[in-house]
N, C-alpha and C positions, 0 to 999 in steps of 0.2 A: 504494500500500500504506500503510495508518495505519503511523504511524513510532509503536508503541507496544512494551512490553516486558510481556509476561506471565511474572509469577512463580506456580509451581505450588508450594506450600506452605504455611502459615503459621507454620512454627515459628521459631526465632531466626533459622536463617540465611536461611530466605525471608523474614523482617522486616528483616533488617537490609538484602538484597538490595534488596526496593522501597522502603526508606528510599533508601537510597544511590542510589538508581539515579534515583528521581524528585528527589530534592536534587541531583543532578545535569543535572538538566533535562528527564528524558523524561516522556512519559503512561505511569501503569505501571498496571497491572492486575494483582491479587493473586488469585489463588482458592484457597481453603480447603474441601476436603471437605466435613469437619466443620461445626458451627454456632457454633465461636469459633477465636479465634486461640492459639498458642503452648500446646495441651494437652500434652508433654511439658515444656516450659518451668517450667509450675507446680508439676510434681511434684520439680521438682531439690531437692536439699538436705531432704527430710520434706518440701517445703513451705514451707521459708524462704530457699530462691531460691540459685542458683548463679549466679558471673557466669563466674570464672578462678581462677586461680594465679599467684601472686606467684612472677614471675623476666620472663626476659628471651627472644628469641625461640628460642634455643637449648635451655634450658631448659623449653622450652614440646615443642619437637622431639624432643628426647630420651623424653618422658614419650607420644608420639606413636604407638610401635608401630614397624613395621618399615619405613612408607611415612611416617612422619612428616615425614622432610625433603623431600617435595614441599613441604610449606605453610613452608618455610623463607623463600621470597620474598615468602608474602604477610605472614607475623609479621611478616618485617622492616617493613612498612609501617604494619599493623594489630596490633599485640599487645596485652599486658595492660595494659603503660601507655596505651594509644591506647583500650581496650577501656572504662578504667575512667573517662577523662577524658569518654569520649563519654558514657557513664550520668551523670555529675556534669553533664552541659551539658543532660541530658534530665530532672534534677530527681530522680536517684536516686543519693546517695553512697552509697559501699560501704567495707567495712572488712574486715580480715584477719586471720583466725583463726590459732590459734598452729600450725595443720598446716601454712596457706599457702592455705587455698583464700580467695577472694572473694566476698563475700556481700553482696546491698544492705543497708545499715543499717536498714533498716523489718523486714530478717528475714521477708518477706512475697515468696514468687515473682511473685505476683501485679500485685506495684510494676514488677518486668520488663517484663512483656506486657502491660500498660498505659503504659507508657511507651516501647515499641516501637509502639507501636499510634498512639500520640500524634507520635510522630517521624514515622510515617507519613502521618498525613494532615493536618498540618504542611507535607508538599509535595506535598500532592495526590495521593497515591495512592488509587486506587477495589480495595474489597473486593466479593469476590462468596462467598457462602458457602454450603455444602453443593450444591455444584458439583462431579461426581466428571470429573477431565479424563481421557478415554481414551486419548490419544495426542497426541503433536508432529506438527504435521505440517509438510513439506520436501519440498524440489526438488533440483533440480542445484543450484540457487542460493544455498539453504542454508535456513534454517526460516522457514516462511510463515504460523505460527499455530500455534495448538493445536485440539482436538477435544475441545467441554466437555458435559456431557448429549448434546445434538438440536442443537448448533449448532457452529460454525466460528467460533472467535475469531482475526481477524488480529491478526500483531504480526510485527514486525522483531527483536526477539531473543526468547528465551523462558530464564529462569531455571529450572532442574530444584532444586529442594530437597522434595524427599517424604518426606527421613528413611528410613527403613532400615524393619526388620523388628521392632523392638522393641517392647514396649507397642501392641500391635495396637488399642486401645482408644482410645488417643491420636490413630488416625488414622494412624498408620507401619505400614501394610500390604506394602511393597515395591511398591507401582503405577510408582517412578520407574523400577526396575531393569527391566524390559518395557519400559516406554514408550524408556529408554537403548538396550534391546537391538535393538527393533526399527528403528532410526537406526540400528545397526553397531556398538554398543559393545560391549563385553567385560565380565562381568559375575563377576567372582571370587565365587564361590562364598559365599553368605551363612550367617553364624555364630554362635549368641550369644556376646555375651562382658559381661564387667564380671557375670558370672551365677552365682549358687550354686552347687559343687559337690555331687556326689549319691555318697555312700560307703557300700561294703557291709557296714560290721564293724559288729556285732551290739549292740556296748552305746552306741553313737553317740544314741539315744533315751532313754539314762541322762544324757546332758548337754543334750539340748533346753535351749536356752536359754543356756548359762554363753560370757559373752565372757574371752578372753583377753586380756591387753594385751602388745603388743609380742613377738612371737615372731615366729620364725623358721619359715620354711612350704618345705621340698626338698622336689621334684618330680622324682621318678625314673622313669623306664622300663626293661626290658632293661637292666639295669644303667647303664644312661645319664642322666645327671645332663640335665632338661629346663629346670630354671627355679625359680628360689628368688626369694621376697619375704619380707618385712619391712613386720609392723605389726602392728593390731589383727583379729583373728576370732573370726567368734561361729558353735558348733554349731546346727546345727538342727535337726531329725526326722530327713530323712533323710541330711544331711551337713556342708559347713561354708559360712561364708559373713563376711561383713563384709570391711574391705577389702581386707586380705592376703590374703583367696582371692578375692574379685571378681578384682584384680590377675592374681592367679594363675591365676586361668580364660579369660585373653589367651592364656597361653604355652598352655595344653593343648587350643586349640579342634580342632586335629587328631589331637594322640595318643591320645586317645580311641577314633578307626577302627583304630587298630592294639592295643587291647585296654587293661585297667584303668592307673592312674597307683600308682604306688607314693608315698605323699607322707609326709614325716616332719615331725614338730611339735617342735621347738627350744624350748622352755618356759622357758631362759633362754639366749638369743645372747651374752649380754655376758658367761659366764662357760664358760670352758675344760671343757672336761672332766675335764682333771684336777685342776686348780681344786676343784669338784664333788665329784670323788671325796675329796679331803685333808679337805673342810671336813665330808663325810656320812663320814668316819672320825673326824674329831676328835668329831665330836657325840656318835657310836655310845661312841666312850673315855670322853668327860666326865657322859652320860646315859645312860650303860648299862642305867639300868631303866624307862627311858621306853619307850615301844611304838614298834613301825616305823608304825602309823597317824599316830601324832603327829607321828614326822619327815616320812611323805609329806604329812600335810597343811598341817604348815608351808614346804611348799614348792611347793601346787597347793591351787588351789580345791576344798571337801569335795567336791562330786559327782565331778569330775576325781579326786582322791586316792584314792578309792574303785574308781577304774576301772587305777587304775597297781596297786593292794594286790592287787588279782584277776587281772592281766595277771603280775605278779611272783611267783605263786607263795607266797608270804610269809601268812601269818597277822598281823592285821592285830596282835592281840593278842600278835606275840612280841617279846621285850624285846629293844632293841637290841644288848646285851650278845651275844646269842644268834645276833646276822644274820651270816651269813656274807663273807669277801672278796667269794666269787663272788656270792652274792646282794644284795650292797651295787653292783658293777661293775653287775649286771644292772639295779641302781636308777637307776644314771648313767646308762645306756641309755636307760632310756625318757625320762628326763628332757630328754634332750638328745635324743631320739630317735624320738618315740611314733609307730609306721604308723598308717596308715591306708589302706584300699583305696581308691579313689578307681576309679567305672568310668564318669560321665558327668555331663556339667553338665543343668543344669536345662532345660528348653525356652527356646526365641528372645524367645516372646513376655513370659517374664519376663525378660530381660534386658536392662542397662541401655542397653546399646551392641550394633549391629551390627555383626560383622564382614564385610570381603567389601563387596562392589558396583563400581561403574563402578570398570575397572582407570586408577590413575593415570596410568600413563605415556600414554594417550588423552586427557588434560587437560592445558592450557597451564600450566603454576603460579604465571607472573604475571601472568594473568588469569582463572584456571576458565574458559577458553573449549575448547569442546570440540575435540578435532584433527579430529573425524569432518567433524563436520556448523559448518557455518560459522551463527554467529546463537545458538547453544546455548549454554551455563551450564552450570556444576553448582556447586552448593555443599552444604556440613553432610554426615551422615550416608548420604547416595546414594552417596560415596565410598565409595573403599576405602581410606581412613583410622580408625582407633578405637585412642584412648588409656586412661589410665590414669584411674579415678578420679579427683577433687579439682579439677574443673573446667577440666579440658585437652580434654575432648570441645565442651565450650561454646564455650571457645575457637576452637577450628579452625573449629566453624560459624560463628560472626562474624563471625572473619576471612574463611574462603571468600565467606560473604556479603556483606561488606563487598565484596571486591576483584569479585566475580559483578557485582556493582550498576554497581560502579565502571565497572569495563569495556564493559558493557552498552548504560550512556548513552552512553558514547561510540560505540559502535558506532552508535545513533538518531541 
């Protein structure tokens, strides 16, 4: 049998997979669908490249999801310190933004997958591209090759990285989750996530467009408190988006089948509500003949302000002199408060991240060797791991594929 290793993917963590695997010593063979390498890669960041997130591997864990602490043994080996030393060795230094994410200093994605590309065949690794592989194939013995077009490629391990369901354009079709199930794997249920929310109230199309910064995002059901974030979001036609509801459409990938999200917008976290209320009483005392337009808008953006005047009941033109307790309370409400219907996130294929795939606990986690099938891999997105925004999904792929490679060669 050729003592070789086929990596099925091209995106980070199948690059970093036959870097590692052939710097380790084996013949590796890559196949890529597509007709280039790493086309999700290059859209990270607009365009000017993600790497990680500045912390440490726990930190990296926490921002993971629910299954993050399976990759707690391999951060420990491969994290962001490890992540960002290997790019500086590869001729790509990186710097860090004041959120925390990682970025190459060229501010170019492109410097990435040119430079994973270069790592690669640096130790020999052979690409073969727009290659659609149908299946793994295995014995009792454990995997004997893959099934690429019309032919039979042998190989003694095989790397799974196909990426998820996301960006279907990219090449992330879901071919690895088939190819896993038919081996015996377990296949959690795929999801979008890191993906726009979709809300039904009516004047949502009056703020197209207006980002908020720094608010507060409750996520209710049935009276049931699901999941609050913290940060920036931007409206859009038909609902909300940027990072606090990317975040936020993690927690609600299933509440959804059990009918709409009740979601409430905090327009300022760092101030009490009663706070709030003393400070829109002393104003209404000291400006009595100023308009309640002028107070909402000195307290929200004019389109936003506009939409609280109309929700409030209030004439926007009455003097503050004139606003009542109860309709001053009513003001703090929305402030601190504003619904929104929320009854569905946007389709998978706009989303940044998949949820769902090959269930963890069928994977080794200090090796992604698969429990099923002996010879197997998995790394990146085929999981069923998906984190947070700001360069924690990047991560995990690197790492998986780092320790996939790792493991790999040693296996040849």
């Amino acid at each position: 049998m050729t003592q070789r290793i086929v990596v099925v993917g091209g995106g980070p963590a199948g690059l970093m997979a036959a870097g590692r695997a052939a710097e380790g010593g084996a013949q590796v063979l890559l196949i890529e669908k597509t007709a280039r390498l790493g086309n999700k890669l290059r859209l990270t960041g607009h365009g000017r490249g993600n790497v990680t997130h500045v912390g440490d591997a726990e930190e990296i864990v926490a921002h993971l999801g629910p299954h993050g602490s399976f990759l707690r043994p391999a951060l420990r080996r491969f994290g962001p310190d490890e992540l960002v030393a290997f790019f500086r060795d590869q001729g790509v230094p990186t710097l860090a933004e004041s959120d925390g994410r990682v970025l190459p200093t060229s501010r170019n994605a492109h410097t990435l997958v040119t430079a994973l590309r270069a790592y690669c065949l640096a130790h020999g690794v052979t690409f073969r591209y727009g290659a659609q592989v149908r299946g793994i194939l295995a014995d009792q013995g454990g995997v004997r090759g893959v099934a690429a077009g019309d032919k039979e490629i042998a190989a003694t391990a095989v790397v799974l990285a196909t990426g998820g369901l996301s960006y279907p354009a990219t090449g992330s079709t879901g071919d690895g989750y088939e190819m896993a199930r038919r081996l015996g794997h377990t296949i959690v249920q795929p999801r979008a996530g890191l993906v726009a929310l979709v809300a039904a109230d009516a004047w949502i199309p009056e703020v197209m467009g207006l980002s908020l910064r720094d608010v507060a995002l409750h996520a209710r059901q049935a009276g049931r408190e699901l999941a609050t974030r913290r940060g920036d979001m931007l409206f859009t036609r038909e609902g909300i988006s940027g990072p606090a509801a990317l975040n936020l459409s993690l927690d609600l990938a299933e509440a959804f089948e059990r009918g709409r999200v009740h979601l409430y917008i905090d327009l300022l976290p760092d101030t009490p509500a009663e706070t709030l209320e003393a400070d829109l009483e002393r104003e209404m005392r000291e400006h009595g003949n100023a308009s309640f337009r002028t107070l909402l808008r000195g307290r929200a953006p004019r389109s936003l302000a506009a939409v609280y005047e109309r929700l409030s009941g209030v004439p926007g033109e009455r003097q503050l002199a004139q606003v009542s307790a109860a309709e001053r309370r009513r003001t703090v409400g929305m402030l601190k408060s504003l619904e929104v219907q929320l009854v569905a996130t946007r389709p998978i294929a706009e989303a940044m991240v998949t949820l769902g795939g090959v269930a963890c606990d069928e994977i080794a986690p200090e090796s992604m060797a698969s429990r099923i099938v002996a010879g197997l891999y998995l790394a990146g997105e085929v999981m069923d791991v998906a984190g947070e925004t700001g360069g924690y999904n990047l991560q995990a792929a690197f790492t998986s594929g780092w320790v996939a490679g790792t493991h790999a060669a040693r296996r040849v």
